[in-house]
C-alpha positions in Angstrom: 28.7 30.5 -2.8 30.0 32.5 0.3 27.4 34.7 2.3 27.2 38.3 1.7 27.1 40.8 4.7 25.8 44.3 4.0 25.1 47.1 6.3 21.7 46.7 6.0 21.8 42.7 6.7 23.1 43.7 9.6 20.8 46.4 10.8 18.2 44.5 10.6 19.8 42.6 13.8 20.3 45.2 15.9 17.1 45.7 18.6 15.8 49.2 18.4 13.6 49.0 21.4 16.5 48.1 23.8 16.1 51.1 26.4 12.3 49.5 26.9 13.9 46.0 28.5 14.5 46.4 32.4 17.9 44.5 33.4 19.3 44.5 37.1 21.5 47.5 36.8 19.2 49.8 35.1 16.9 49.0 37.8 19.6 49.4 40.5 20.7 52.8 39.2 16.9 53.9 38.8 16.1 53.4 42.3 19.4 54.6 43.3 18.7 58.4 41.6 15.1 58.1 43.0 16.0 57.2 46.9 19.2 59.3 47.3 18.0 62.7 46.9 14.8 61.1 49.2 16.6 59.7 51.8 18.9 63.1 52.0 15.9 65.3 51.5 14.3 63.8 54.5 17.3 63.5 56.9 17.5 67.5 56.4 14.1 68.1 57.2 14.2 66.0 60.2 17.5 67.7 61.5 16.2 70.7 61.0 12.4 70.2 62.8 14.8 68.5 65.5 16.7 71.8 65.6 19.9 70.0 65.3 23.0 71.5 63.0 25.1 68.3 63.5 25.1 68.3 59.9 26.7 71.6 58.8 29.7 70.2 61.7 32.8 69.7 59.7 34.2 68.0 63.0 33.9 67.8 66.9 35.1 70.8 68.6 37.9 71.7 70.9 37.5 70.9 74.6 37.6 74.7 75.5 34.5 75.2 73.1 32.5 71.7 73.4 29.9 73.4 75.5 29.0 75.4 72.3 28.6 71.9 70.6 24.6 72.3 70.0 24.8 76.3 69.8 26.7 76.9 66.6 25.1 80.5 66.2 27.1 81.5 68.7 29.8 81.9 66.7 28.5 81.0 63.3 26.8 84.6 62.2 24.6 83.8 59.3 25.3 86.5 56.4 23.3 87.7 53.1 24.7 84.9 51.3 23.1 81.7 53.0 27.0 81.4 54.6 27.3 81.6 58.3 30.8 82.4 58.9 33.0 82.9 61.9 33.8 86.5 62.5 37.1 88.2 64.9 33.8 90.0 66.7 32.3 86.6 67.8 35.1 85.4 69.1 36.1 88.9 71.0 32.8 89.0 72.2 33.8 86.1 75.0 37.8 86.7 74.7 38.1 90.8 75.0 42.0 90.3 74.0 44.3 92.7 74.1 46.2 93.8 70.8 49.3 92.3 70.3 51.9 95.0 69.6 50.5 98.5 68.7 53.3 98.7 66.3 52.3 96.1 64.4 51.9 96.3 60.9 48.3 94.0 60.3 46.0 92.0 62.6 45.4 88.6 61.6 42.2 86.5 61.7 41.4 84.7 64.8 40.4 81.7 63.0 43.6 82.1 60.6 45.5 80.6 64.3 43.0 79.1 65.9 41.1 76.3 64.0 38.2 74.7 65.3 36.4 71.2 64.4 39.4 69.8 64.3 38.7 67.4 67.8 40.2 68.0 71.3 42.8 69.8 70.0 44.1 72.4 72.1 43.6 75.9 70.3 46.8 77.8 71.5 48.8 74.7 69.6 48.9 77.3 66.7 51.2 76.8 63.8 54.3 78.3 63.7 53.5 80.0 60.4 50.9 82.4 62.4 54.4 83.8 64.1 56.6 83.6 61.3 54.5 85.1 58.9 55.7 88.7 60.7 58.5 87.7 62.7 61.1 85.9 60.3 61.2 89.5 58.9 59.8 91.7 61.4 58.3 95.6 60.3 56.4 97.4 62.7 54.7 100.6 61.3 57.5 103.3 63.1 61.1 103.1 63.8 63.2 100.0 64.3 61.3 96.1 66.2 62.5 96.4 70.1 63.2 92.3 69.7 65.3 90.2 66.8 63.8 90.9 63.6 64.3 87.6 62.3 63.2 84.6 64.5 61.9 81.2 62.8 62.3 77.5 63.5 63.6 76.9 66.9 65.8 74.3 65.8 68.3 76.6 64.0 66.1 80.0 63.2 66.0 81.4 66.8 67.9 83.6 68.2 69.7 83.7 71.7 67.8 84.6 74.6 68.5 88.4 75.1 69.8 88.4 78.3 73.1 86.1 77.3 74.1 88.6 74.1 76.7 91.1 73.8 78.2 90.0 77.0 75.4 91.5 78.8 75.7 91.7 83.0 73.3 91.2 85.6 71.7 94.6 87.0 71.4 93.2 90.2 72.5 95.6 93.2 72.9 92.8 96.1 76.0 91.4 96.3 76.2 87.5 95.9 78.8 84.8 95.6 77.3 81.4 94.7 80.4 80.0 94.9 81.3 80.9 98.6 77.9 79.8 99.1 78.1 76.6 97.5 81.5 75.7 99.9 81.1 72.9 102.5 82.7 74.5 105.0 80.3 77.9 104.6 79.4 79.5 108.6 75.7 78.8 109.8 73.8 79.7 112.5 74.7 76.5 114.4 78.2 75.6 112.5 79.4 74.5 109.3 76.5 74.0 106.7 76.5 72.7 103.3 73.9 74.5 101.0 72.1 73.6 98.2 70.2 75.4 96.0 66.8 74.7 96.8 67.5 76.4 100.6 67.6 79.3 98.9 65.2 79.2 95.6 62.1 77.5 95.3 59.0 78.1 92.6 56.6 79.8 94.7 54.0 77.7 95.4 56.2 76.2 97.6 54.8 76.0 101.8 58.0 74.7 103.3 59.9 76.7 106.1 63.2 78.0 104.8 66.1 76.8 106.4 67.9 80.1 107.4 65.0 82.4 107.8 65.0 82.3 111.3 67.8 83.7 113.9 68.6 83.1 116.8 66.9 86.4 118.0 65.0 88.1 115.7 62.8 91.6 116.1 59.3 91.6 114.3 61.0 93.1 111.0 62.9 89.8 110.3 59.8 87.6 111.1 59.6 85.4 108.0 57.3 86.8 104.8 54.9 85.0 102.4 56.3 86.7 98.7 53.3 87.3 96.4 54.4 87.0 92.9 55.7 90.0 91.2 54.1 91.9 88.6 56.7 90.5 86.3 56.1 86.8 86.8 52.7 87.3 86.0 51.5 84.7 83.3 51.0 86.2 79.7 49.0 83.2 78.6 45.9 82.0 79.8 46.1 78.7 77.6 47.9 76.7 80.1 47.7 75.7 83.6 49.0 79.0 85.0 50.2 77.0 88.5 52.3 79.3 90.9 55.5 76.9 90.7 56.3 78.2 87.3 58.4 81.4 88.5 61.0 81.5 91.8 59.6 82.5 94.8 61.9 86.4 95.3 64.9 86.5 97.5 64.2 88.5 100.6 66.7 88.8 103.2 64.0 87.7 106.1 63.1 84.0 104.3 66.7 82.8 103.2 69.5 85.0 104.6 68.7 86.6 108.0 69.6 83.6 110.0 73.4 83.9 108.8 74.0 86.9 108.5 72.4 88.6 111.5 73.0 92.5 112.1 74.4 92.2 115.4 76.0 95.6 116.2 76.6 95.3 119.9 77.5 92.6 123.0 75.6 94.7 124.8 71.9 94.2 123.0 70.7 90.9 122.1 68.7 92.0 119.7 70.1 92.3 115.7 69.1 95.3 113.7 65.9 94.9 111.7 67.1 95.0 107.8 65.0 98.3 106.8 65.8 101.2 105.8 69.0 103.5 107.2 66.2 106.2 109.1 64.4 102.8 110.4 67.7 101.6 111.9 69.0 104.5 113.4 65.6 104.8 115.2 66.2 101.3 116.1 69.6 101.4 117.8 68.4 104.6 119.9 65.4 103.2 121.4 67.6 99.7 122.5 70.5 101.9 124.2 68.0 104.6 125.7 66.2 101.3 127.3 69.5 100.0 128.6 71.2 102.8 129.8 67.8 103.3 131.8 67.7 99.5 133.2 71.5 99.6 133.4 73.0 102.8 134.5 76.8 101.4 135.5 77.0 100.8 131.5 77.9 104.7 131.2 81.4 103.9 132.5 81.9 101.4 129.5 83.9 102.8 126.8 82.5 102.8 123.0 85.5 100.6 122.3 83.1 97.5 124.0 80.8 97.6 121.1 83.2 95.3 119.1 82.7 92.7 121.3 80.3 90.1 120.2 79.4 92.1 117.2 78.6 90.6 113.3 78.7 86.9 114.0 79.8 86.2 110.6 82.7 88.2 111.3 85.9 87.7 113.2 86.7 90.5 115.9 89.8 91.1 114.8 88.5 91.9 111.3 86.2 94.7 112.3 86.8 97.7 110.9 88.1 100.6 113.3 85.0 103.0 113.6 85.8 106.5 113.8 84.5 107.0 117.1 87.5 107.6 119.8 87.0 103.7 121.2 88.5 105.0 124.4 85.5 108.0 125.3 83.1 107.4 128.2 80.3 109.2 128.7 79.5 112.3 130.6 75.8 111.5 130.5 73.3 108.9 129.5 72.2 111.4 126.6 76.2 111.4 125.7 76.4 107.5 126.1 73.2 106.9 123.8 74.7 108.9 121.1 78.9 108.0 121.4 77.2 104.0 120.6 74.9 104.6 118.4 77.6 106.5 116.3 79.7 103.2 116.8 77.4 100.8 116.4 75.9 102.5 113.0 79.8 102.5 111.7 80.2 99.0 112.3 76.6 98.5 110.6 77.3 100.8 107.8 81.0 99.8 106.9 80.4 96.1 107.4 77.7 94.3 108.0 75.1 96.2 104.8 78.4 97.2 102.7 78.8 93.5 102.8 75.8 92.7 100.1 74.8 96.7 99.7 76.2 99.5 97.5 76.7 102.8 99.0 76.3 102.3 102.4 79.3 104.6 103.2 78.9 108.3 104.3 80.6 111.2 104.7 79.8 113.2 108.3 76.6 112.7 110.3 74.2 112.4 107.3 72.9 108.7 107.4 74.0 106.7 104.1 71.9 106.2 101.1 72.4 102.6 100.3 71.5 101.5 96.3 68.2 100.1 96.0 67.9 96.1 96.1 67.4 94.7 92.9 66.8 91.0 92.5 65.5 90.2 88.8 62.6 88.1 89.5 62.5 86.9 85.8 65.0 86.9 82.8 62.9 85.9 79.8 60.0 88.7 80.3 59.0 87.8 76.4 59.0 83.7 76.9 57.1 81.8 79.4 59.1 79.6 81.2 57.8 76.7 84.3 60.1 75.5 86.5 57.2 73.3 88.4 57.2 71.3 84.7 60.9 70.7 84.9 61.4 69.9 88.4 62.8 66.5 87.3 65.8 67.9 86.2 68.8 68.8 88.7 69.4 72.3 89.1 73.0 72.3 88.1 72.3 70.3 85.2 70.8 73.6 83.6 72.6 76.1 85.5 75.6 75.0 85.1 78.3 77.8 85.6 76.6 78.3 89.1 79.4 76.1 91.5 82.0 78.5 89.5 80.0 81.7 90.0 82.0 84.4 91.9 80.3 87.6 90.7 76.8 89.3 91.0 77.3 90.6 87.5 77.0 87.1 86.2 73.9 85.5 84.2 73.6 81.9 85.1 70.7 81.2 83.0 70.8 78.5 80.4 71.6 79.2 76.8 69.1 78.4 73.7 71.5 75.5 72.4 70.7 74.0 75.9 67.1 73.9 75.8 67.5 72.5 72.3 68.7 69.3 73.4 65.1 68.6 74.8 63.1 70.7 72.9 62.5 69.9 69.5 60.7 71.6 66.3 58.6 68.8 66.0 58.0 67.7 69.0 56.5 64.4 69.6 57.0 63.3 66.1 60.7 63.7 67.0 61.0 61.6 70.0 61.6 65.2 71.6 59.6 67.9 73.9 57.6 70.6 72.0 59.5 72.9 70.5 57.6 75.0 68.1 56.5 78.6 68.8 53.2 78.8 71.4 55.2 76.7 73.5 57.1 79.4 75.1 55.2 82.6 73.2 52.0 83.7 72.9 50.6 86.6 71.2 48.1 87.4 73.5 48.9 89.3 76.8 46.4 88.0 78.7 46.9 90.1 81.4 45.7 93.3 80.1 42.6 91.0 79.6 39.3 93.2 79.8 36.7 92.1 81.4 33.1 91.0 79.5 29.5 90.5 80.3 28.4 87.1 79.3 26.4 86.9 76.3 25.2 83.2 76.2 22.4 81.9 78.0 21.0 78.7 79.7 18.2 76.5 79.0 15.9 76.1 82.2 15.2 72.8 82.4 11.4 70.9 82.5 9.7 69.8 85.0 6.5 67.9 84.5 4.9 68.9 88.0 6.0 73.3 88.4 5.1 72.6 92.1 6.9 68.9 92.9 10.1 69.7 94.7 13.5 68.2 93.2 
């Protein structure tokens, strides 16, 4: 007869007092919820009496800020709500930065940039959504953005660089050929030279004699200058190693032209012009023929025409232009003689030798001319950083390319943006390619308007067992 199972047969199996038997994993997971909360419980009290904060650290900080490692309330500002937060006024309490653009619609965040416990990071590698959050559609709060509107990824979203749209010109006033320049068979001081770029332009931290800064006889207004850096080349970003090779040391006529193109106006004086100002020449020119009429006075019998010989070494004799003076006068007097070749001489001056690289250097009767003021742009990306001393690897001419064909002043040899893009890329490293992304040439801080701040953090003194024992 075949066994019957009922519900009841078989509840009478079932061990109601199982929960009161102690196998391995109930014992595991009992001492497990008993020792964790201990174990954490205690590691905060001892960080705490220990008064470190290691454990609130999300990460290690950047290199700029790893001296505030084990002083976290000096940005972290404890609030109502247990949280200490980082606020803009802890961070502007050691970087007083200037704002941006005063036309700018909404400030953002520093920390909304510049992320911290993230390692040795640097902080100025800021995403390039912190830029492009305004700029890839750019309002300002009145009239029309004084830049593109709409600038993104530099790998097909930039635009480019202003000073090669529209067909625009250089607004330089000095008269330059690179291409004569660049000739093999270009006059020197001492014959045929061949130039090359770096006698004329070097970054400026450069302590190497230029090659034609010195003539052959020179008064002390053509000694050779140190250039400071101009106002322009200053460095917008303080992020980076702001070395004085990034920006080209000016062009003055003393350091890199003076030794070719002297301003010899007479056989007679062996002394060239100084290159000054028309009221500082004409004094000049007096003073040296009052001298030699004095020391010499048979010159009075030598006719005004005699000033063309010898004068502008760079020019040909035969090339001068006739003065207006009547080359055939001679002088009654020495008075008479001083002035009949200063008139000359300042003609030949005037008409040739400044009207070669000047504006305006002509004039009409005895008025002294009014020559156009020498401008030189020191810098033509004044909203981009740019360092030659970190591409000095390259060739010259392999950036500037249109230099050896360069014939006018009005032209802008300066790389264009599809250039640069060949080495720069939007990812950068990940690309097998140079940093392209936004803070690499931008920054949104102008940190030279920078105001200055009294320190706010203090030093531990450290202990000495014996106050009296000397170190």
């Amino acid at each position: 007869m075949p066994r019957v199972r009922t519900t009841k047969a078989l509840a009478k199996r079932i061990d109601l007092q199982y929960f009161t038997h102690r196998d391995l994993f109930r014992k595991w997971r009992l001492w497990l919820s008993v020792s964790l909360p201990v174990i954490a419980i205690t590691w905060v009290v001892i960080s705490r009496s220990s008064g470190s904060e290691n454990m609130y650290s999300q990460g290690s900080l950047s290199s700029a800020h790893a001296v505030l490692t084990k002083n976290c309330q000096v940005c972290h500002v404890r609030s109502s709500n247990f949280r200490a937060h980082v606020p803009d006024t802890a961070c502007l309490g050691c970087h007083d930065a200037p704002v941006h653009s005063q036309w700018q619609t909404f400030t953002p965040a520093c920390s909304s940039c510049h992320v911290e416990h993230l390692g040795r990071a640097r902080l100025a590698e800021t995403a390039d959504i912190g830029c492009t959050q305004c700029h890839a559609d750019l309002q300002t709060k009145q009239g029309a953005p004084p830049i593109d509107s709409h600038a993104g990824n530099f790998d097909s979203h930039h635009p480019e660089f202003a000073a090669l749209r529209d067909g625009r010109r250089d607004p330089g006033t000095v008269n330059l050929n690179h291409f004569a320049h660049l000739q093999p068979t270009i006059r020197g001081p001492r014959g045929p030279v061949q130039m090359v770029c770096d006698d004329c332009h070097r970054p400026t931290n450069s302590q190497q004699p230029w090659p034609y800064s010195v003539a052959e006889i020179q008064p002390a207004s053509q000694q050779p200058v140190d250039v400071g850096v101009a106002d322009t080349q200053q460095r917008k970003r303080r992020s980076i190693a702001a070395g004085a090779g990034a920006y080209m040391t000016r062009i003055r006529y003393v350091n890199q032209c003076a030794a070719c193109h002297t301003l010899q106006y007479d056989s007679l004086i062996l002394q060239p012009a100084p290159h000054d100002q028309p009221q500082v020449v004409h004094s000049f020119i007096m003073n040296k023929y009052r001298d030699y009429i004095q020391a010499h006075p048979e010159a009075l019998r030598i006719p005004a025409q005699a000033i063309d010989q010898g004068a502008a070494v760079e020019f040909a004799p035969e090339a001068l232009r006739p003065t207006r003076t009547d080359p055939t006068q001679v002088a009654n007097s020495p008075p008479e003689w001083v002035q009949l070749r200063t008139q000359a001489a300042e003609e030949l001056l005037w008409s040739k030798n400044c009207k070669r690289c000047h504006a305006s250097t002509e004039h009409e009767g005895a008025g002294l001319p009014q020559s156009v003021k020498a401008i030189i742009p020191p810098r033509w990306l004044p909203r981009s950083e740019f360092d030659h001393e970190a591409h000095r690897m390259l060739a010259c001419l392999s950036c500037h390319t249109q230099i050896p064909n360069s014939h006018k002043t009005s032209d802008i040899n300066i790389p264009s943006i599809a250039l640069c893009r060949q080495c720069h890329k939007q990812g950068g490293s990940s690309q097998l390619a140079a940093e392209g992304r936004c803070f690499e040439c931008h920054s949104y801080h102008d940190w030279r308007k920078e105001r200055r701040i009294t320190g706010i953090m203090e030093m531990a003194q450290p202990k000495t067992s014996n106050p009296g024992q000397q170190p």
